[in-house]
C-alpha positions as CSV (number, residue, x, y, z in Angstrom):
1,X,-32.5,0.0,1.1
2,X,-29.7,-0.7,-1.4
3,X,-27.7,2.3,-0.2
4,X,-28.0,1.0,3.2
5,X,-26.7,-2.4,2.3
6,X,-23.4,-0.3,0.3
7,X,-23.0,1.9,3.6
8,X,-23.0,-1.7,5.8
9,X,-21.0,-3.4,3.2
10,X,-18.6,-0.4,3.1
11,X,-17.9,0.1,7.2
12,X,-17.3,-4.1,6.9
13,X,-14.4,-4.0,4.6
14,X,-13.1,-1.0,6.8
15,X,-13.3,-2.9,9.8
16,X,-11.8,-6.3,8.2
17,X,-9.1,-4.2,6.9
18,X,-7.7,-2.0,9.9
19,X,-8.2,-5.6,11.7
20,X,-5.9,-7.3,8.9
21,X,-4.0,-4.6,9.1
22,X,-2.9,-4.6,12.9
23,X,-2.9,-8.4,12.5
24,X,-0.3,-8.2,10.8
25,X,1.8,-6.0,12.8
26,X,1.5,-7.7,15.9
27,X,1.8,-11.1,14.3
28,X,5.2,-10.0,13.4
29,X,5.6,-9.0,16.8
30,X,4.2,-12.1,18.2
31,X,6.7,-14.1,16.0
32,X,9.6,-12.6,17.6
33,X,8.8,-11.9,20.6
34,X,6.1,-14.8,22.0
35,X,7.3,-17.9,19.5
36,X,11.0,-17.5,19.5
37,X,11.5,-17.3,15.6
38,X,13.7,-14.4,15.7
39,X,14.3,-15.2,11.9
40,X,12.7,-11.9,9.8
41,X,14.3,-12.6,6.3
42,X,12.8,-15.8,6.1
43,X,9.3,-14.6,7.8
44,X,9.1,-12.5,4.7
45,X,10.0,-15.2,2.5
46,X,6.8,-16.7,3.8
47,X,5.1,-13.4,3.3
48,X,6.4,-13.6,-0.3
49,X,5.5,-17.3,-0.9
50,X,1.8,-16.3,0.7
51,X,1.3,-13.1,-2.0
52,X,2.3,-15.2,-5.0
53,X,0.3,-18.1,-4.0
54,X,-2.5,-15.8,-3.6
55,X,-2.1,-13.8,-6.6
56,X,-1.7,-16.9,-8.6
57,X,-4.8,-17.8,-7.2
58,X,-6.7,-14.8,-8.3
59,X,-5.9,-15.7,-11.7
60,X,-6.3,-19.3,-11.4
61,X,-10.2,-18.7,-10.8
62,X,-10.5,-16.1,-13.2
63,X,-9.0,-18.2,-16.0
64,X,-11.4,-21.2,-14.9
65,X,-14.0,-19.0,-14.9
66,X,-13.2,-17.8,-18.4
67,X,-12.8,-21.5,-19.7
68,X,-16.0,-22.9,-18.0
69,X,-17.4,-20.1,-20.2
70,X,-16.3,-20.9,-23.3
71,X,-17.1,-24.7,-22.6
72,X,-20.9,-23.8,-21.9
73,X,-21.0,-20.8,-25.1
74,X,-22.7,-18.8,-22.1
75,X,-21.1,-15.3,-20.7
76,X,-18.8,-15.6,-18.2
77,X,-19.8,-15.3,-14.5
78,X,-18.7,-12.9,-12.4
79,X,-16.2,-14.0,-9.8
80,X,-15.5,-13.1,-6.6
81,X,-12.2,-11.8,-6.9
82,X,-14.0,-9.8,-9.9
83,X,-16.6,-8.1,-7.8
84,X,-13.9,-7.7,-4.8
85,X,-11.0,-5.9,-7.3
86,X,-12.3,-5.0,-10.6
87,X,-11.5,-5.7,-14.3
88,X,-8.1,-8.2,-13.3
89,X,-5.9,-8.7,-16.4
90,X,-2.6,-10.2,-17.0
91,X,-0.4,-7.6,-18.9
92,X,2.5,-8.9,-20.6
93,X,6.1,-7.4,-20.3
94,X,8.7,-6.3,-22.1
95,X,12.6,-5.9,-21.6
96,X,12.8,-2.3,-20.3
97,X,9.0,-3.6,-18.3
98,X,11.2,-6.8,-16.6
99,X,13.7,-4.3,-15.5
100,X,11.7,-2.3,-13.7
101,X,10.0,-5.3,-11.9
102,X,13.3,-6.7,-10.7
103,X,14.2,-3.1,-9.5
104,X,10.8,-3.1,-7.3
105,X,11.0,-6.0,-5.9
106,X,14.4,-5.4,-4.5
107,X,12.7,-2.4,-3.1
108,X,9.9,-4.3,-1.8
109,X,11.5,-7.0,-0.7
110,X,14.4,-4.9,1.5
111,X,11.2,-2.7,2.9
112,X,9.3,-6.1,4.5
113,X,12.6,-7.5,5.7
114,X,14.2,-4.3,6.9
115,X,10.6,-3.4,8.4
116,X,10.9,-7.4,10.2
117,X,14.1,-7.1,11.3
118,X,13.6,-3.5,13.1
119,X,10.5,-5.2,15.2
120,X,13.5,-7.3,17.2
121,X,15.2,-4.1,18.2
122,X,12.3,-1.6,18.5
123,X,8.6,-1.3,20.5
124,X,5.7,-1.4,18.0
125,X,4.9,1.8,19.4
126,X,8.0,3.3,18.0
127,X,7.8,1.6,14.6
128,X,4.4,2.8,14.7
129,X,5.5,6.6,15.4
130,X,8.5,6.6,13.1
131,X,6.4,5.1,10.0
132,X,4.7,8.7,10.5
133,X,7.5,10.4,8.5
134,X,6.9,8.5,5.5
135,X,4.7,11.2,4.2
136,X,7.8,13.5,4.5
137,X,10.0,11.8,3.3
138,X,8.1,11.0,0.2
139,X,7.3,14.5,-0.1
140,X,11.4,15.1,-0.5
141,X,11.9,12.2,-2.7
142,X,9.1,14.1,-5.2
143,X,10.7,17.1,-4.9
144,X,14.1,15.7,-5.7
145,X,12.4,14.1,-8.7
146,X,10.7,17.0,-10.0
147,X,7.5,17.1,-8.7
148,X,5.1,20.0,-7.9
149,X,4.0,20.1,-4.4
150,X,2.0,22.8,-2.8
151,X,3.2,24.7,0.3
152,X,0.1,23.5,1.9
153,X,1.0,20.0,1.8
154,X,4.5,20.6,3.0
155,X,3.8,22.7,6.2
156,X,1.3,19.7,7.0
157,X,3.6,17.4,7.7
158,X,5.7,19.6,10.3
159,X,3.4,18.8,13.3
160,X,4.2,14.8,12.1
161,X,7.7,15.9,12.4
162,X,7.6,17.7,16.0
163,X,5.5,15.4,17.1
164,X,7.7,12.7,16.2
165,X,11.1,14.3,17.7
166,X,8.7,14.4,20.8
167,X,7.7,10.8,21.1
168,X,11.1,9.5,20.9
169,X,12.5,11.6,23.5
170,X,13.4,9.4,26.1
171,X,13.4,5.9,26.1
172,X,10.7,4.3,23.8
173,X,12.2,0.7,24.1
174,X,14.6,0.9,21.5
175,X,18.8,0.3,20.5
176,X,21.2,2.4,18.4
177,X,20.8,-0.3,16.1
178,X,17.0,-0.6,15.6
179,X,16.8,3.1,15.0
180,X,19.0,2.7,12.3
181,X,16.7,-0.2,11.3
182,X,13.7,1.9,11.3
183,X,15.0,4.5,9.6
184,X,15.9,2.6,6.5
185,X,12.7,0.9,6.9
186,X,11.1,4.4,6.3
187,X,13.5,5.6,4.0
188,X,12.4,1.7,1.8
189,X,8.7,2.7,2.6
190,X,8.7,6.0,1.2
191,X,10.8,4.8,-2.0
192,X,8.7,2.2,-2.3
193,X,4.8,4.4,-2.4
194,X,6.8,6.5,-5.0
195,X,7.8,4.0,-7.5
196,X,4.6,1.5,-6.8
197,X,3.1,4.5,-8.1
198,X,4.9,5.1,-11.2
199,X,4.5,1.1,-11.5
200,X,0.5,1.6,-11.1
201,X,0.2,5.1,-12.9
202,X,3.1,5.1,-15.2
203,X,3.7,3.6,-18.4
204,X,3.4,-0.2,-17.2
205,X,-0.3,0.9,-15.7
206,X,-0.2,-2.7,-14.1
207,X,-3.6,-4.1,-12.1
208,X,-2.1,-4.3,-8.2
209,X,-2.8,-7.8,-8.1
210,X,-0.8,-8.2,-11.6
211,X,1.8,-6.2,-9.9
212,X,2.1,-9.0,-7.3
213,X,2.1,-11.8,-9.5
214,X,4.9,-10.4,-11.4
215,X,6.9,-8.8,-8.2
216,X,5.9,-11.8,-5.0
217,X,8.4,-14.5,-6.6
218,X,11.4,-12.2,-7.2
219,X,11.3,-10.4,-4.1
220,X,10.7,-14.8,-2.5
221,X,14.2,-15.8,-3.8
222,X,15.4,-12.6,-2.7
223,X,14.5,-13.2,0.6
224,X,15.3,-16.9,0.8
225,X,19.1,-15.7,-0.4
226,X,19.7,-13.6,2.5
227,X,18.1,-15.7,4.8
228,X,20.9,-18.9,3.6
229,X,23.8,-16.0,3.6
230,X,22.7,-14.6,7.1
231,X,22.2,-18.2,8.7
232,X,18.9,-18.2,9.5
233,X,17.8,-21.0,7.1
234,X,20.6,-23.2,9.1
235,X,19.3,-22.2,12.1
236,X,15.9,-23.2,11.6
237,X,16.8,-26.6,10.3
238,X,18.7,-27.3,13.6
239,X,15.5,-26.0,15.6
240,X,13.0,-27.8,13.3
241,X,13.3,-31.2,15.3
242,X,13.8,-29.7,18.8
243,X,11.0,-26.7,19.0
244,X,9.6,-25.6,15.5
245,X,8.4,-28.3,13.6
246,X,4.9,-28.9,14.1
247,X,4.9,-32.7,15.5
248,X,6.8,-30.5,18.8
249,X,5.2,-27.5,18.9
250,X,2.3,-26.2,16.7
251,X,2.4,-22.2,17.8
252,X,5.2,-21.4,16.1
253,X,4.4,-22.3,12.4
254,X,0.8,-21.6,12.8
255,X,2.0,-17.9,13.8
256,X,4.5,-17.6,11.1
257,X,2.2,-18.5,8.3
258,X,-1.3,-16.8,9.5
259,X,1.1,-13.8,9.5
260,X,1.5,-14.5,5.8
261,X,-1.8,-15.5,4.7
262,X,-2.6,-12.0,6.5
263,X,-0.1,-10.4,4.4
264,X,-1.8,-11.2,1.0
265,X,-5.5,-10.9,2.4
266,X,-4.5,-7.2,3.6
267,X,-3.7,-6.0,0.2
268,X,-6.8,-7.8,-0.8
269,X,-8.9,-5.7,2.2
270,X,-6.9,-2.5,0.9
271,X,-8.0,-2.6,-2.6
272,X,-11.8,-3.4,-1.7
273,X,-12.0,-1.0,1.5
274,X,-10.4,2.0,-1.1
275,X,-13.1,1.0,-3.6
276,X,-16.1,1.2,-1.3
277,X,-14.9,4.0,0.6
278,X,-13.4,8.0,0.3
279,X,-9.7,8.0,-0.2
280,X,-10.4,10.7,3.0
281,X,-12.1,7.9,5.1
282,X,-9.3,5.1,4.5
283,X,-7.0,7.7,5.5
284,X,-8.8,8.8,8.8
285,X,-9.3,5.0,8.9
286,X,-5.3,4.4,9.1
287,X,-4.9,7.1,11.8
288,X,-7.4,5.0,14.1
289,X,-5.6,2.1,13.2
290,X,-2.5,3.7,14.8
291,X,-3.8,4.7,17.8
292,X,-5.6,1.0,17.8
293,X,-2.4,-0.4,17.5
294,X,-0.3,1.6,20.0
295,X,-2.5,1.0,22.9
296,X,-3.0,-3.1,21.8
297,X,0.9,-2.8,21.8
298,X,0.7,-1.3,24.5
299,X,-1.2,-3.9,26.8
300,X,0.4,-7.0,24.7
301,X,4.0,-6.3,24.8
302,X,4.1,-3.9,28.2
303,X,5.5,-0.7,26.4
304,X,5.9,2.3,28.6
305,X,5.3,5.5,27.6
306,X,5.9,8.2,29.4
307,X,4.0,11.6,29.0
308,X,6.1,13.4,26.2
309,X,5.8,10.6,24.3
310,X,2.3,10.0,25.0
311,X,1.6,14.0,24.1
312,X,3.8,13.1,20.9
313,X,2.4,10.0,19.7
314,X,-1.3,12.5,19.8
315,X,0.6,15.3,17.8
316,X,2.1,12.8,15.2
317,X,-1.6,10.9,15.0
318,X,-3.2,14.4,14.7
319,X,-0.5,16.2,12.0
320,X,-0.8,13.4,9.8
321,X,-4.9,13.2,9.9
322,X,-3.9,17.2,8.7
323,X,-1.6,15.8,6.3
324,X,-4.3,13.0,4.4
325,X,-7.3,15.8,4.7
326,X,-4.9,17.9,2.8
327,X,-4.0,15.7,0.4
328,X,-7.4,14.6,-0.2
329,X,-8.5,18.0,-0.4
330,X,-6.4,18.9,-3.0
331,X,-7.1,15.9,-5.4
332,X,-10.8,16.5,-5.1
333,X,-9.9,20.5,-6.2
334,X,-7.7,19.0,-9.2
335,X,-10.4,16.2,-9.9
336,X,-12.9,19.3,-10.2
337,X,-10.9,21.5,-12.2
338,X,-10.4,18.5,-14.6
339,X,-13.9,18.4,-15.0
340,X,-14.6,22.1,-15.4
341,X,-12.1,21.8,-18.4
342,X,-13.7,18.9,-20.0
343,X,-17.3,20.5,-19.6
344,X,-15.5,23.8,-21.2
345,X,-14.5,21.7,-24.2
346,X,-17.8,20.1,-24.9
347,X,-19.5,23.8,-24.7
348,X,-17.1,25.0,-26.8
349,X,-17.6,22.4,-29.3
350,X,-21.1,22.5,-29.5
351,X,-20.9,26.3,-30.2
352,X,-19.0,25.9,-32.9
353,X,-21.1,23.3,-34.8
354,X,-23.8,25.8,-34.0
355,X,-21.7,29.2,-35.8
356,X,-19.9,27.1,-38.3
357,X,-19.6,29.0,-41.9
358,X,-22.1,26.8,-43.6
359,X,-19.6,26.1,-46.0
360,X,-19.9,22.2,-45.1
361,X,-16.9,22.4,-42.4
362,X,-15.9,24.1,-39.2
363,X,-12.9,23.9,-37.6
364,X,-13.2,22.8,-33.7
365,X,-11.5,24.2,-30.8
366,X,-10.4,21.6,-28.1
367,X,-8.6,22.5,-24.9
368,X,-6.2,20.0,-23.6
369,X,-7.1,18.7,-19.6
370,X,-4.8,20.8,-17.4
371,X,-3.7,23.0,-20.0
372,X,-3.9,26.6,-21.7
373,X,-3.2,25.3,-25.2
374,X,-5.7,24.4,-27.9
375,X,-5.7,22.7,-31.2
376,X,-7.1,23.1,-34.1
377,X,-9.0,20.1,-35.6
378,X,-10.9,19.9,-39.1
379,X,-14.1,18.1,-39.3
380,X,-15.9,17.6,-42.5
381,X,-19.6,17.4,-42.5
């Protein structure tokens, strides 16, 4: 019974998340293209404003929580942002911590507003297809740092590659200058999965949710600058009374800031649908999404696609579902052989408190996790 409820409570956070997640796309979309506020800096202000009020929220409860606990001597309930995302703590920074965080918010503010502006110039579809080399591109950007990646991995991602060149033969409903768009919106995106990851993994080993508190009101002015410098802030004000305030016409703001509610509640879905699920099943689950998201487009927004692209669009969905089984494959090998070492440790430590030289000490032999080397530790008895 109880594993029933996890599976149902599982495949519900999947579904609320690929929803949330094509929400979000085409509420973008729908912002340019159905509401007339052709203004994607300041739409990802909003998104900003939206993921530091929410984050700030997160903490908010968890800190009343926390008080009310202290208040009544009693042990503090369990939220539920705790049961949604875990063990949530704030994590103070320091100089060289502050630098980083300004440095990734410039990277994640460019990628929203670069990834908004290219919706103007481009079809979903071919956002869509194009955000398919991201895998390959971060793949290059690891090499280039250093990194160890098996051959495996990088002749998985040459059907996403042919299948892409395929897809955007022809016309896919998109300018010289929204390809260029989307490519630095890939080129942001793959950056972007690369340092969030050192941010995560690294020596910062921030909570995601911190990570947004600290990054959502840097990247908010950032976004708000260019908007004033690029005219779209004076734009909107001479709109407001005419067609955007609310008193006129209540589409247009109720678009623009579901989009960025969406925007925080979809790293919130992420988090919890990851937790409850395989790494492998979110990924399978992302490559549904696309094909979801392609053929809503599709119908929504009156995209044609002709039959290369439509045979492209299948190979780029079906190389990178190779690409994420892959992947997954090989952290579930190095996950194993992590465990394998560890168990070989603890054998060989209880074989040599069982030989030691009865002379009140033994000296115990301890491999090091993903190594060859050992080291030599006394114990006395």
């Amino acid at each position: 019974m109880a594993q029933t409820k996890a599976s149902q409570s599982s495949t519900l956070w999947l579904l609320v998340w690929m929803v949330n997640n094509i929400g979000v796309t085409l509420l973008n979309k729908a912002a340019f293209a159905k509401v007339d506020f052709r203004y994607p800096y300041f739409l990802s202000a909003i998104h900003m404003a939206c993921n530091a009020a929410g984050s700030q929220l997160v903490f908010w409860s968890l800190d009343r929580d926390a008080r009310q606990a202290r208040k009544t001597m009693e042990e503090p309930s369990v939220s539920i942002f705790s049961r949604l995302l875990g063990n949530v703590t704030r994590q103070a920074l320091d100089a060289q911590g502050q630098k980083l965080i300004l440095a990734f918010s410039v990277i994640f503010s460019l990628n929203i507003s670069i990834g908004n502006v290219s919706l103007q110039y481009v079809s979903v579809n071919f956002n869509q297809v194009m955000r398919s080399l991201v895998p390959a591109l971060t793949i290059a950007m690891g090499l280039c740092m250093g990194k160890v990646i098996s051959q495996r991995r990088q002749l998985a991602v040459v059907p996403v590659i042919v299948g892409v060149a395929m897809a955007c033969f022809g016309d896919m409903s998109y300018t010289a200058l929204g390809f260029f768009y989307t490519v630095c919106c890939i080129l942001l995106a793959a950056l972007k999965v690369v340092v969030s990851g050192e941010m995560l993994t690294g020596s910062l080993k921030l909570h995601p949710v911190d990570l947004l508190s600290h990054m959502a009101p840097l990247a908010l002015i950032q976004c708000v600058i260019i908007a004033f410098f690029t005219g779209e802030i004076q734009s909107i004000a001479s709109r407001w009374d005419t067609e955007l305030s609310p008193s006129v016409n209540v589409r247009p703001m109720f678009v623009v800031w579901l989009s960025g509610i969406f925007s925080f509640s979809l790293n919130i879905c992420s988090l919890q649908a990851n937790k409850l699920t395989s790494p492998l099943t979110l990924c399978i689950a992302a490559n549904v999404k696309q094909v979801l998201m392609i053929v809503i487009s599709t119908i929504l927004f009156n995209t044609n696609i002709a039959p290369l692209n439509g045979a492209g669009i299948v190979v780029v969905l079906a190389g990178s579902a190779l690409y994420s089984y892959v992947s997954v494959q090989e952290k579930l090998v190095a996950t194993k052989s992590q465990m394998e070492v560890r168990e070989s440790a603890a054998v060989g430590l209880e074989y040599d408190d069982d030989n030691g030289s009865g002379d009140g000490s033994e000296t115990i032999q301890l491999l090091e996790s993903g190594s060859n080397k050992s080291t030599g530790r006394k114990v006395v008895a």
